[in-house]
One Martini backbone bead per residue (centre of mass of N, CA, C, O) as a GRO file, in nm:
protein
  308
    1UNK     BB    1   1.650   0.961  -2.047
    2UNK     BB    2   1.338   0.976  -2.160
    3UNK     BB    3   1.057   1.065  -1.919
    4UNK     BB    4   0.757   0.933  -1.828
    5UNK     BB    5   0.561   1.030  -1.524
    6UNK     BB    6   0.347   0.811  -1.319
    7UNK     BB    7   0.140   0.921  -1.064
    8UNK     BB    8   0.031   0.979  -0.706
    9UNK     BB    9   0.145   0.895  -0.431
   10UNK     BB   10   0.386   0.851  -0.216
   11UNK     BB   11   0.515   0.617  -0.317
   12UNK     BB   12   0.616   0.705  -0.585
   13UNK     BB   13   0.825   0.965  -0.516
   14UNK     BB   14   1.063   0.833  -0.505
   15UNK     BB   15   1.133   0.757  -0.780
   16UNK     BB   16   1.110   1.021  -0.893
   17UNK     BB   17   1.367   1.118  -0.736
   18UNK     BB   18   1.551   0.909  -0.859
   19UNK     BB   19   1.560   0.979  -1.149
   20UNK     BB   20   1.665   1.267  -1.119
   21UNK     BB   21   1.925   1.160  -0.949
   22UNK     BB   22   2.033   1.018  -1.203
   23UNK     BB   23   1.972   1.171  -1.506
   24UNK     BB   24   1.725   1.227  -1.584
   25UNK     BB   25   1.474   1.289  -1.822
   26UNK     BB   26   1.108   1.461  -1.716
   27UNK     BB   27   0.890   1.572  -1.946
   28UNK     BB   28   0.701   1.440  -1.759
   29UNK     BB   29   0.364   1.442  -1.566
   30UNK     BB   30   0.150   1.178  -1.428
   31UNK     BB   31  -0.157   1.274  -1.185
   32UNK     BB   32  -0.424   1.272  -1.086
   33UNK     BB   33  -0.697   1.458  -1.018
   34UNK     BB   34  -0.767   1.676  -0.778
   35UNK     BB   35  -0.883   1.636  -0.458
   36UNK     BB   36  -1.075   1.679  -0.222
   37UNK     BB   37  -0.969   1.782   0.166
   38UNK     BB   38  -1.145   1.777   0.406
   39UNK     BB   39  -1.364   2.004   0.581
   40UNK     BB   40  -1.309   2.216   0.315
   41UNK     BB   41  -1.286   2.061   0.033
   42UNK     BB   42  -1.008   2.132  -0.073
   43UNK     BB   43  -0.777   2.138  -0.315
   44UNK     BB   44  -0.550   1.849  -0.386
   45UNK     BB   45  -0.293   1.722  -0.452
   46UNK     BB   46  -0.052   1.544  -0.495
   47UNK     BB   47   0.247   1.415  -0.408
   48UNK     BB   48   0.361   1.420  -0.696
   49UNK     BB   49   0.262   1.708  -0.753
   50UNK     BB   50   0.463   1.838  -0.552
   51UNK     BB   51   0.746   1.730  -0.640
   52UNK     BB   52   0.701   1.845  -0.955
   53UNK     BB   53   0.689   2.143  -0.871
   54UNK     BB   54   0.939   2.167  -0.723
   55UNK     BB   55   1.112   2.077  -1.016
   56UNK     BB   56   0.946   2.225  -1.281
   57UNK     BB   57   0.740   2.023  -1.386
   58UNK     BB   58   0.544   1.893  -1.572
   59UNK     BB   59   0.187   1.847  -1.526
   60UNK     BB   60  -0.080   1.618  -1.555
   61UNK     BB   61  -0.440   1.574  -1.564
   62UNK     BB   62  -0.594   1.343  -1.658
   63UNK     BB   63  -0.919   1.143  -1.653
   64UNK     BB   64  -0.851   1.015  -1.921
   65UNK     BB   65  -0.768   0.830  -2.249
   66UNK     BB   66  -1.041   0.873  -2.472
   67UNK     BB   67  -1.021   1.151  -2.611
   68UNK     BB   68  -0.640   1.175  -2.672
   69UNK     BB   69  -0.541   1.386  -2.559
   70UNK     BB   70  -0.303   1.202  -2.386
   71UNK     BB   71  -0.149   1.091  -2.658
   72UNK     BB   72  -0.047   1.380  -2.795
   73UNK     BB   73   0.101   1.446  -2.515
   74UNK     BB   74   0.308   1.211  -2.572
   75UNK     BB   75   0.389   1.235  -2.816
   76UNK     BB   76   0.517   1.526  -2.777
   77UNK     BB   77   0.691   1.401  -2.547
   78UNK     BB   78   0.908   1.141  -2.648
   79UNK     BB   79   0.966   0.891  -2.438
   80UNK     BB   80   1.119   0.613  -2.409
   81UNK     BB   81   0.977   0.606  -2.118
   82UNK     BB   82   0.749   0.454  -1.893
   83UNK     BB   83   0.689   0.505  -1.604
   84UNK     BB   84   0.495   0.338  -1.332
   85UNK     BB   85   0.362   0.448  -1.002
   86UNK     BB   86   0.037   0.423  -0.872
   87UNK     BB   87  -0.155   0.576  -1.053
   88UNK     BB   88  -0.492   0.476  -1.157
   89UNK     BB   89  -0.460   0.382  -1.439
   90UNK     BB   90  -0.571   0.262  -1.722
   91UNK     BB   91  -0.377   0.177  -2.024
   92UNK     BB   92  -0.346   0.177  -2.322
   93UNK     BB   93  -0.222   0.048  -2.589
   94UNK     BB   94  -0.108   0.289  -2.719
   95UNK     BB   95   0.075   0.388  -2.495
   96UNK     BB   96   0.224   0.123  -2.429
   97UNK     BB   97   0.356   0.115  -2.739
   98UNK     BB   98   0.502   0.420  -2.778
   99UNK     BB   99   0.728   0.366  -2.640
  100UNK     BB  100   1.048   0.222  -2.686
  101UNK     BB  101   1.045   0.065  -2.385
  102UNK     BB  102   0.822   0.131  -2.272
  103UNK     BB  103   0.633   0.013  -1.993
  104UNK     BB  104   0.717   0.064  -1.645
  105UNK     BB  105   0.628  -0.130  -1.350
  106UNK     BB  106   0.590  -0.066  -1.028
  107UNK     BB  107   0.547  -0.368  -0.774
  108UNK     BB  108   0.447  -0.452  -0.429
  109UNK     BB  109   0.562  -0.737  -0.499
  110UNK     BB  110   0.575  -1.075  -0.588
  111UNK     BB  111   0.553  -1.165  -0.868
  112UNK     BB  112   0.231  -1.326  -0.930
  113UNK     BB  113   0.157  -1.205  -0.640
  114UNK     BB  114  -0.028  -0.976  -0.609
  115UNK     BB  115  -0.222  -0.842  -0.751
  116UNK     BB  116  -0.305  -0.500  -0.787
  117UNK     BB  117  -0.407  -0.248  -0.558
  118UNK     BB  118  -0.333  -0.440  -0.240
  119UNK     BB  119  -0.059  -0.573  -0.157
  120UNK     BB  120   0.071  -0.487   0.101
  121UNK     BB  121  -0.197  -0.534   0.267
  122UNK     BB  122  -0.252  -0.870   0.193
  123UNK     BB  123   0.031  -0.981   0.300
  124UNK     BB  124  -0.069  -0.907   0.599
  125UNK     BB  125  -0.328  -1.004   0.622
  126UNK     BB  126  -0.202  -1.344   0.545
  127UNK     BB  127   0.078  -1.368   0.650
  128UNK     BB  128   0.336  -1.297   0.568
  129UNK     BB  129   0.707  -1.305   0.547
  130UNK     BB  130   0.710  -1.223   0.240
  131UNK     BB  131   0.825  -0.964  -0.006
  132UNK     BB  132   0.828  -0.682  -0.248
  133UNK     BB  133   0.952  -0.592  -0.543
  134UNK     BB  134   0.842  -0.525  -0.914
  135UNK     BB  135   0.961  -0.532  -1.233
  136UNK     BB  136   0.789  -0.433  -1.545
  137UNK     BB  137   0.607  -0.495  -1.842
  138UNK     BB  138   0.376  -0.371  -1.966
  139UNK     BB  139   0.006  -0.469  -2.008
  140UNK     BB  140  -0.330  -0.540  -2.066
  141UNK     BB  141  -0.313  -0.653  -1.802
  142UNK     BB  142  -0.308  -0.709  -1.459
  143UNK     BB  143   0.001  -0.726  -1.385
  144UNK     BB  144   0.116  -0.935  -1.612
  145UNK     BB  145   0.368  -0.858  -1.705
  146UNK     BB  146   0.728  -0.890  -1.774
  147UNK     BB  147   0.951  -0.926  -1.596
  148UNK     BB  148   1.294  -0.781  -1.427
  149UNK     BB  149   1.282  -0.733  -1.132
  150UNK     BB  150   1.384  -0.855  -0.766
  151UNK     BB  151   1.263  -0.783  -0.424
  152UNK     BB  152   1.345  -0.855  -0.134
  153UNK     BB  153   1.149  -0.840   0.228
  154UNK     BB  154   1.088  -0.865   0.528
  155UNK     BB  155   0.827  -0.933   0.774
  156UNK     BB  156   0.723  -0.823   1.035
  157UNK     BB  157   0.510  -0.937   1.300
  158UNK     BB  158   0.417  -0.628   1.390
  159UNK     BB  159   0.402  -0.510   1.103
  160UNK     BB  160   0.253  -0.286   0.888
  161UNK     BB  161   0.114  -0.162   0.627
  162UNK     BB  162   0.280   0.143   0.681
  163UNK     BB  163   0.573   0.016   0.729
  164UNK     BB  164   0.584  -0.142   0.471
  165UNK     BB  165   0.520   0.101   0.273
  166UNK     BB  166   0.805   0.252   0.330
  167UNK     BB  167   1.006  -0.001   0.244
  168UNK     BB  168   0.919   0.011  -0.032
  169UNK     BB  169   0.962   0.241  -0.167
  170UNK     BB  170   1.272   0.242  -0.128
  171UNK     BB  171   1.330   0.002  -0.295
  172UNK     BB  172   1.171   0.126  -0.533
  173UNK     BB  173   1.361   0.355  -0.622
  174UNK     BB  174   1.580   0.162  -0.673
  175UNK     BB  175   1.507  -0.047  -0.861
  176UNK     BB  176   1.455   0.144  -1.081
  177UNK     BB  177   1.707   0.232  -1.185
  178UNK     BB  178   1.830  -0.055  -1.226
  179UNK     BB  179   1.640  -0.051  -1.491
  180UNK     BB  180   1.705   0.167  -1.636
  181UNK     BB  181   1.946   0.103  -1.712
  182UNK     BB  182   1.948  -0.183  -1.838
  183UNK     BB  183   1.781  -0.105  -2.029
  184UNK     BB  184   1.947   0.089  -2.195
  185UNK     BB  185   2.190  -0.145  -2.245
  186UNK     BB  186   1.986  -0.423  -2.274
  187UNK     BB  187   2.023  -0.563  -1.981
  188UNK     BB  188   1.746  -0.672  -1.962
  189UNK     BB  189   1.541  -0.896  -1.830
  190UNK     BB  190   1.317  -1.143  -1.869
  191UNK     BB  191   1.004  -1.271  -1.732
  192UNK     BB  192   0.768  -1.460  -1.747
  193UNK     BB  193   0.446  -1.550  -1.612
  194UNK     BB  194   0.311  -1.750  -1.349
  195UNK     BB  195  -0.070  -1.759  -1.347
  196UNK     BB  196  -0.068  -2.034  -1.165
  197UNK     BB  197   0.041  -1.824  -0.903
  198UNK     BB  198  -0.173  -1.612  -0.910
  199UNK     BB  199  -0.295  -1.339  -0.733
  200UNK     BB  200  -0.558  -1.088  -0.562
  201UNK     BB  201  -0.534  -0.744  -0.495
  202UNK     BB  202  -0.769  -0.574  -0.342
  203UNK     BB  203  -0.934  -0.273  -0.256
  204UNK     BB  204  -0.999  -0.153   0.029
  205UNK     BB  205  -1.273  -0.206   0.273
  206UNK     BB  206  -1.409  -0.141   0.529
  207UNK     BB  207  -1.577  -0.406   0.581
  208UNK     BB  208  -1.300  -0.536   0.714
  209UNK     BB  209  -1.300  -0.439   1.014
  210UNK     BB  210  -1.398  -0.603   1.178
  211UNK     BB  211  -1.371  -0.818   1.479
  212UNK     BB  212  -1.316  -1.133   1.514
  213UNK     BB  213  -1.236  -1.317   1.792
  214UNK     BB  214  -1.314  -1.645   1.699
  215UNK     BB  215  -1.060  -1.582   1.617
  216UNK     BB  216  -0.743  -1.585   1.604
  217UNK     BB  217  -0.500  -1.448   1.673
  218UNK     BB  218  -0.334  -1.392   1.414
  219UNK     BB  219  -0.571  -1.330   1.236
  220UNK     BB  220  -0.626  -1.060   1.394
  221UNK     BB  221  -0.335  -0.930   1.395
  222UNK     BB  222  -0.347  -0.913   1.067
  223UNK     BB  223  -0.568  -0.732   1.061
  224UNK     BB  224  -0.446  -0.489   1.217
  225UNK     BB  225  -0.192  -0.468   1.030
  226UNK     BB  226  -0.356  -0.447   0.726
  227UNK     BB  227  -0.550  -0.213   0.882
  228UNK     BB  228  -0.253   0.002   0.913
  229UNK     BB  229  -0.376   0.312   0.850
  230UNK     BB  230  -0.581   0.150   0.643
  231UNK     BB  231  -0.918   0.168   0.799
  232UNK     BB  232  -0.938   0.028   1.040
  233UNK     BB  233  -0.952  -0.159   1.291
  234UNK     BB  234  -1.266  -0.309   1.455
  235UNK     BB  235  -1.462  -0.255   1.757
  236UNK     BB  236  -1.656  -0.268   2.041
  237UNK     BB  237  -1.742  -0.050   2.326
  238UNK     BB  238  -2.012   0.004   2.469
  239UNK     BB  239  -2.100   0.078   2.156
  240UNK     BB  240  -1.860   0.133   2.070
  241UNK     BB  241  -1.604   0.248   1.846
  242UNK     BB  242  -1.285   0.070   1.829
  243UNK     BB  243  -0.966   0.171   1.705
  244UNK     BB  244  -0.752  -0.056   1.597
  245UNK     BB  245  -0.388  -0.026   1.532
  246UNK     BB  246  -0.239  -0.201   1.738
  247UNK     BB  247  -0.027  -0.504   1.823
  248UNK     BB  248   0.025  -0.810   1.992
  249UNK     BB  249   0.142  -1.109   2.086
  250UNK     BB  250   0.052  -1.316   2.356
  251UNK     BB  251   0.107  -1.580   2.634
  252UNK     BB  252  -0.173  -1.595   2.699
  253UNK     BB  253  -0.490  -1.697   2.790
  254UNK     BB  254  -0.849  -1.758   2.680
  255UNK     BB  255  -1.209  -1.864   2.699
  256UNK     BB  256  -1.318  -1.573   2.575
  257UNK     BB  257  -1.383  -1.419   2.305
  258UNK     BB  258  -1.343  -1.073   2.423
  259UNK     BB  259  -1.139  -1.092   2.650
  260UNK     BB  260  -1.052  -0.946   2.940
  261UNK     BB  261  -0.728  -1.056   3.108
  262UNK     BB  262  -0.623  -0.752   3.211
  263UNK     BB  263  -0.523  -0.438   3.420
  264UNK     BB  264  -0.309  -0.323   3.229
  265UNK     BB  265  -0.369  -0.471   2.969
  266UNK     BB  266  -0.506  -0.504   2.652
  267UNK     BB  267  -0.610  -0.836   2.705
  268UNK     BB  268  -0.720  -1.066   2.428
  269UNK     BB  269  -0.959  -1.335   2.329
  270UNK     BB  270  -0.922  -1.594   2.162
  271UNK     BB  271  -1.069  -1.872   1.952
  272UNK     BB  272  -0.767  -2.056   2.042
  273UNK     BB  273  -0.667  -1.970   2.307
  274UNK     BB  274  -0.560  -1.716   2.283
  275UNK     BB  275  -0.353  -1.374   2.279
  276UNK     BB  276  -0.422  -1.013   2.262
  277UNK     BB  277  -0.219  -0.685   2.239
  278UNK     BB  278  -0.340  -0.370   2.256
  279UNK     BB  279  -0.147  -0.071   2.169
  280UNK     BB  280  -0.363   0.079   1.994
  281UNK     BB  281  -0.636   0.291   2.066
  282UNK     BB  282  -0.961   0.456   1.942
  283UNK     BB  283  -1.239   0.600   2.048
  284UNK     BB  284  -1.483   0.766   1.997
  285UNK     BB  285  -1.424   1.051   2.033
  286UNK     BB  286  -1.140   1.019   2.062
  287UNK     BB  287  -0.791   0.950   2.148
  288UNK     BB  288  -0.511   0.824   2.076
  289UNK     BB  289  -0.396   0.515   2.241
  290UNK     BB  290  -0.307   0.304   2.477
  291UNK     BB  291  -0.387   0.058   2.689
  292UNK     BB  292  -0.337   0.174   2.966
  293UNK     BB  293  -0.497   0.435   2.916
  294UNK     BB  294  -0.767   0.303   2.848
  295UNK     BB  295  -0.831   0.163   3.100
  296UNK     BB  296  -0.818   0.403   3.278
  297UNK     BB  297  -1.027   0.574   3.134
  298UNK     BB  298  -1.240   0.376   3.188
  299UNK     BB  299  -1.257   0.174   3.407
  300UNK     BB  300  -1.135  -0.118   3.340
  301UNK     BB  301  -1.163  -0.470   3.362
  302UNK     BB  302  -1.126  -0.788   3.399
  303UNK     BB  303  -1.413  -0.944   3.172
  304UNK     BB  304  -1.455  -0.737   2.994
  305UNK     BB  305  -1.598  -0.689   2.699
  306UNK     BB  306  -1.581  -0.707   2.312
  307UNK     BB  307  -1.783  -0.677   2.051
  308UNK     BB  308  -2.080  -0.559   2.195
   0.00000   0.00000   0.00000
């Protein structure tokens, strides 16, 4: 089939890179305009835009779609179909409209649960224990289209939303093909989404990262894995912000929480009588560390306080 791929970020790449490995032609490629980055703030690719330049592919780069501009442009790409996969952009009803197949949307959730931009840090943050990959047909609703394939993976107890990111991403690379097959076939299944079912994953904001210790282990816990590796869940130490990047729950119990509770691990008190351990952290102006050397690090003992 011909293909007009859309996306931007790294989850994407992979999807990318199966369409042409299965033997598809993709006429073209679309992916947010280039944006400054670093302290040098040089302007810098993305990822799509890298691996595409890499396959010799046209790359396009509109700002938005109200000028015209880029539906001329895909007019004259003629594509059969468009996946869209973390886009970054709403597609208007032209564009929708306009393959033969539809345009066809990997979505990092099983819809119609954390429709949205950050399916996958809200399902660890919620404590799920499944997610997964859906295919679907595009809509003018956010995440609404009619479902084609849906893949389940479970959530590991201490997994981030980093690495729960990069198995989704594999998945998702996976399922494109098997729907672009099917879709090409006829045998594509189409499945409504039921609404009443459907929940909301919305973009990460800094404000989520402060640690209320008392809150559960495990409500904490899963907010250190659900804002790592951004924007990382964090608390005070003697002043200063400390960036919690990972954890597990642990047995020790503790009635008070933000306190530490041993000389050798980083273990603090949640508000449950529970305790959680952080097992790598980085103090402000300092290197990201595992528990123990941050203990030595700073040479404090059990019963320092945290979020203070």
């Amino acid at each position: 089939m011909n293909v007009v791929f859309m996306g931007t970020p790294d989850f994407a790449t992979g999807c990318l890179s199966s369409i042409l490995e299965a033997g598809h032609t993709v006429s073209g490629v679309f992916t947010q305009p280039d944006r400054p980055k670093g302290r040098g703030h040089k302007l810098a690719f993305s990822p799509v835009k890298e691996l595409a330049l890499k396959h010799q592919l046209s790359v396009y780069q509109p700002k938005g779609f109200k000028n015209g501009e880029a539906l001329e442009i895909l007019k004259q790409l003629a594509p059969d179909v468009i996946v869209v996969v973390a886009y970054g952009r709403i597609l208007p009803k032209a564009v929708l409209d306009l393959p033969k197949y539809g345009c066809i949307n990997v979505h990092a959730s099983l819809l119609p649960k954390y429709r949205g931009a950050g399916p996958i840090q809200w399902a660890v943050l919620n404590g799920e224990k499944e997610t997964g990959i859906t295919t679907m047909y595009m809509a003018e609703g956010l995440d609404t289209g009619d479902m084609i394939f849906k893949e389940s993976l479970c959530i590991g107890e201490d997994e981030t939303a980093g690495e729960l990111f990069d198995r989704l991403a594999v998945l998702g690379a996976s399922l494109i093909v098997k729907t672009l097959q099917a879709v090409e076939d006829g045998t594509a299944p189409r499945e409504v989404q039921d609404d009443t079912q459907s929940s909301y994953a919305p973009m990460l904001t800094k404000e989520l990262c402060a640690v209320d210790f008392h809150k559960t282990a495990k409500e904490v816990h899963n907010q250190i894995r659900g804002l790592s590796p951004w924007p990382v869940a964090t608390t005070l130490f003697h002043g200063k912000v400390l960036k919690l990047h990972s954890s597990k729950l642990c047995e020790e119990k503790g009635n008070t929480p933000g306190q530490l509770m041993d000389n050798k691990r980083l273990i603090l008190a949640c508000g449950d009588g529970n305790c959680i351990e952080l097992t790598s952290v980085q103090l402000e102006g300092a290197k990201r560390v595992d528990g123990l050397s941050f203990i030595n690090g700073q040479r404090i003992k059990a019963g320092e306080q945290f979020g203070e």
